[in-house]
C-alpha positions, 0 to 999 in steps of 0.5 A: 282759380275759378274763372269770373262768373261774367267769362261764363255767362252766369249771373253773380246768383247763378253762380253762386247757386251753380257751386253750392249744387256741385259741392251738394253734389260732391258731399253725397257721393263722397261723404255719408254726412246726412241731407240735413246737414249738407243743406246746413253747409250749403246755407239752407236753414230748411233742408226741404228748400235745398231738396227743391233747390237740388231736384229743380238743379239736377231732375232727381232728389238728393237722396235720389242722387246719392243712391245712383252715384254710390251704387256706381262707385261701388261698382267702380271699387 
């Protein structure tokens, strides 16, 4: 079970954020599902907001992080 978001001094909304960012994440480097429709299973209904939400999370687009982490776990295989 995942601590409570007031033990990790995230508000309710940052947590939320927090986990949705990491299951994006998750999905790129594990699944070949496209950046549309992992931004419909985060709740995005515009794909171009969860692009922004990503980028301003990590510093790098989704498509960005999918090509750095693929390549590292090919590399990994």
């Amino acid at each position: 079970m995942l601590p409570a978001p007031v033990q990790i001094g995230f508000s309710p909304k940052q947590y939320i954020q927090n986990a949705k960012q990491e299951e994006a994440r998750v999905l790129l480097e594990t699944t070949d599902m496209d950046i549309q429709t992992i931004a419909q299973w985060m709740g995005y209904g515009d794909p171009f907001a969860f692009s922004h939400a990503f980028k301003q999370n990590t510093g790098i687009s989704p498509r960005e992080w999918r090509k750095r982490h693929c390549d590292k776990n090919a590399e990994n295989d």
